[in-house]
N, C-alpha and C positions, 0 to 999 in steps of 0.2 A: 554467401549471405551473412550478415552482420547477425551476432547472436545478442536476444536481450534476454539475457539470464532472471535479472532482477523486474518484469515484465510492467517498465517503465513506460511513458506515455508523455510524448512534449503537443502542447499544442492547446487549443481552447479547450477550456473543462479542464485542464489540468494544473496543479498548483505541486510544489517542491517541497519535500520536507525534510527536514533534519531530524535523524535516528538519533535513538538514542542507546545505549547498550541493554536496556529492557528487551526482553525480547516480544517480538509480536505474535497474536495470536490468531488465529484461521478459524474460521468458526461454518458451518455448515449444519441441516439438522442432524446430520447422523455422529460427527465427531467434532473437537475440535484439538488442531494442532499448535505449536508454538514455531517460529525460524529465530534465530538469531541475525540481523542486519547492522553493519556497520557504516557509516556515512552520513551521503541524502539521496534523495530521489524522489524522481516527478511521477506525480501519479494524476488517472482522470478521480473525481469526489466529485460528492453532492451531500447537500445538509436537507435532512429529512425525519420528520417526526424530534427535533430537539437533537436528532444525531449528525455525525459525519461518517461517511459513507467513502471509504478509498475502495475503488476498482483499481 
């Protein structure tokens, strides 16, 4: 089977984006982590409450 490391998503709901070397942040109520990503990639998002929202 094909691996998606970077757990990418093409298709409706989904829009592309271009990284930048900041790294990102993972947020959850108990922690939050950072990754480092280089590139782009497609992810599903939704704008909600004035935010954007990447699944």
């Amino acid at each position: 089977p094909e691996k998606n490391f970077a757990l990418e998503h093409y298709g409706r709901n989904s829009k592309c984006f271009e990284h930048t070397n900041d790294m990102w942040e993972e947020r959850t109520c108990r922690q939050a982590r950072q990754w480092q990503h280089w590139g782009s990639g497609c992810y599903r998002y939704k704008c909600e409450g004035g935010r954007l929202h990447i699944h």
